[in-house]
N, C-alpha and C positions, 0 to 999 in steps of 0.2 A: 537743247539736247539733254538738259540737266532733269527735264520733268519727264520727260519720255521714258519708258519702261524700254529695259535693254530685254530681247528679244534670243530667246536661246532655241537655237536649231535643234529641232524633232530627229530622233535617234529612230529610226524605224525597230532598229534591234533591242531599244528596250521597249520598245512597246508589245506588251506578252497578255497574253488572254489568260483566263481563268482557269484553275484546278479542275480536275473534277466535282472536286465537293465542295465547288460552287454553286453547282446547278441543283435547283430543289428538285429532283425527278421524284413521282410520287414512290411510295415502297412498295417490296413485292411482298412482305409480310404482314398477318393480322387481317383482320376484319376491316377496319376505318381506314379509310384511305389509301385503300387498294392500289394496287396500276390496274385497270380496266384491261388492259391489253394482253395483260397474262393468266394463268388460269391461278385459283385462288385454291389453296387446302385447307382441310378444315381446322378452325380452330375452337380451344377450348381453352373455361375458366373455371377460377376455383367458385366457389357458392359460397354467396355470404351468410355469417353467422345471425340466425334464428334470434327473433328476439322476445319467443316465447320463454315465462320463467322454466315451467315444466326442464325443457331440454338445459337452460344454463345451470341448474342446478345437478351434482357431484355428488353421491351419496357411495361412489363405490372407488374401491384404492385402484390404482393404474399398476401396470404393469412390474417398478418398481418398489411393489410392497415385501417387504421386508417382514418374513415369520421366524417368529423367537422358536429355534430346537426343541425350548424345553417346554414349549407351549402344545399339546398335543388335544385331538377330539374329546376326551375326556379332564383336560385341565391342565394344569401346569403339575410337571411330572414330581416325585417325591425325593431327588436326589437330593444330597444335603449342599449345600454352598458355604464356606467361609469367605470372610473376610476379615483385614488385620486392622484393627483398633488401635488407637490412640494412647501411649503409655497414662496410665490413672495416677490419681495422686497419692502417695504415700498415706494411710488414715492416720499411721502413728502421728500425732500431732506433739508429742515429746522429745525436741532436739536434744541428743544427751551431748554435750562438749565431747574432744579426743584429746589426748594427753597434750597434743601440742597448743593445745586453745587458752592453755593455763599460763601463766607469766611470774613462777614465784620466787625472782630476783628484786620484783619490783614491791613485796610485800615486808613491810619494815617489821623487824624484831620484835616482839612483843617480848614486856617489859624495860623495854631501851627507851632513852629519853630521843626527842624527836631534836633535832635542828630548826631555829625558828625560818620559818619561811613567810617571804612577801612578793606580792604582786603589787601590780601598778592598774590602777584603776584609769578608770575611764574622765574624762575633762569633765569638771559639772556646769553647771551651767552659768552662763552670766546673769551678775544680778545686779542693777541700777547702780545700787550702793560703793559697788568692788568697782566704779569709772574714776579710781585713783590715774595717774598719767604715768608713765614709766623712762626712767632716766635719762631716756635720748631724748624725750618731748621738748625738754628742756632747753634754749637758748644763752649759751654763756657769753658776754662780747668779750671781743679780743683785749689785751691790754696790753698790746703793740701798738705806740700810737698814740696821738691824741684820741681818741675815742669817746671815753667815758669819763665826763668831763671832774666827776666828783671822785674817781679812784687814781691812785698815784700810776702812773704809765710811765713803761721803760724807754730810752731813747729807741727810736726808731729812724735809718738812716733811708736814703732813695740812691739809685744811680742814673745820672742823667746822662745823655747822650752826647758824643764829642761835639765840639762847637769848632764851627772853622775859622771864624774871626779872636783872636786873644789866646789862639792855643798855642800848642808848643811846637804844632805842625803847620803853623801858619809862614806864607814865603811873606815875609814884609820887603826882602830885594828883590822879588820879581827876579831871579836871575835864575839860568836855565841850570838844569844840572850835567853832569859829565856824560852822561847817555844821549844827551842830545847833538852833542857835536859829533862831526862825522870822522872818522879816522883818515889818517892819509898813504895813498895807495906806497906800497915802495918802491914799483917801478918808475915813481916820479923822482926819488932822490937818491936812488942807487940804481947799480946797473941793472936793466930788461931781460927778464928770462925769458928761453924760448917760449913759446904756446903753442898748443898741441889742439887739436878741435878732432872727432869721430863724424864723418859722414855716411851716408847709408851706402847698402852695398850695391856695389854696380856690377851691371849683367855685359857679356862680352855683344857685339851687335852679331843676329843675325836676324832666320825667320822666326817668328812667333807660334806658327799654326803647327795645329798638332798633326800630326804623325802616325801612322794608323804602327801597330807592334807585327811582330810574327803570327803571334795567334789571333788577330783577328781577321785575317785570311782563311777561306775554305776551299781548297784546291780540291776537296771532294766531289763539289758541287758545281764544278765546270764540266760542259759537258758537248761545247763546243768541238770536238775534236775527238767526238768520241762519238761511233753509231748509239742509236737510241729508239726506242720503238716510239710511233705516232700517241700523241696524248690529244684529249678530247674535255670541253671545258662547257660548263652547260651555259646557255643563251639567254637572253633577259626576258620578262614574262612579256606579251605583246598584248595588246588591246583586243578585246573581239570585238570592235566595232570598224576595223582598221579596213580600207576595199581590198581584197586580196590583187597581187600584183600579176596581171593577166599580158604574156608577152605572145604578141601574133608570131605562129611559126610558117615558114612557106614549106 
């Protein structure tokens, strides 16, 4: 059953024939491939272009030529025409200064002795000779220390780290100290106070389920008990393949 092709019932209703322009009928128009059957009018084409040079050649303007007004049968007319030019350049080639151009605050007193004045020049150059070292190059050893074994050295102390055997915090009796015993309660050697303990809170027994309130009631929308006009609800789509339901009448 498992090889066998499952077999689907033929729908008469969708089995639907062709559009119209499906079918090749021949055309009514044009010359080629006429419909023989009907009467034909005439038709007409344009004429293709000549391929003598004679006709491809243009020696005259079309219809969009464009003549200058002032261009008349005896020549272009004598009216005068301007046009506006380019500012030229001043010929005067002699800039004379204006009185603000001059600066004569900054002009020292003639006969006054001058202040001396100096500038800082520029780095010169290095030269082979000037590879003296300069006083950081220099390595001094410390004289902390034994060190340097031919120079007198000051004492110099270390601090070592505490030692647990021979200190001063060493337990040689192994015996516990006072935080380690446990204290003793007093309700064991004096009289028992009451004790008092908090438990959670308790709810009275009834039902649990909730409870619908006032407003979530709509007494508007009862309608039982009340005329009403017929209402109408639309029906679910049906199949159009469906047999229409045929009841014999006597």
């Amino acid at each position: 059953m498992g090889d066998e092709e499952r077999k689907v019932p033929i729908i008469a209703a969708r089995e639907r024939g062709p559009g119209p322009g499906r079918y090749g009928l021949p055309a009514a128009t044009g010359y080629a491939e006429h419909d023989p059957r009907k009467k034909r009018a005439p038709a007409f084409s344009f004429g293709a272009r000549l391929e003598n040079s004679m006709f491809k050649k243009d020696c005259s303007p079309g219809p969009g030529y464009f003549i200058d007004s002032s261009v008349t049968r005896r020549g272009r007319d004598g009216t005068p025409s301007y046009s506006i030019l380019g500012r030229q350049k001043d010929p005067n080639l002699v800039q004379t200064p204006a009185p603000g151009a001059y600066s004569p605050e900054k002009v020292h007193p003639q006969g006054e002795r001058h202040a001396p004045a100096y500038s800082m020049a520029m780095r010169t150059r290095y030269r082979k000779r000037d590879s003296t070292p300069a006083a950081n190059v220099y390595t001094i050893p410390s004289f902390l220390g034994s060190k340097v074994p031919t120079k007198m050295n000051s004492a110099s102390f270390s601090m070592t780290g505490r030692s647990k055997t021979g200190g001063f915090s060493e337990d040689l009796a192994r015996a516990p100290g006072p935080g380690a015993y446990n204290h003793v309660r007093p309700d064991i050697t004096k009289r028992k106070a009451a004790g008092y303990s908090m438990l959670g809170r308790s709810y009275m027994p009834g039902d649990s389920t909730m409870k619908p309130g006032p407003g979530a009631y709509s007494p508007e929308n009862v309608l039982v008990n009340k005329s009403r006009l017929p209402s109408y609800s639309l029906g679910i789509r049906h199949s159009e393949y469906i047999t229409p339901l045929i009841v014999e009448v006597d």
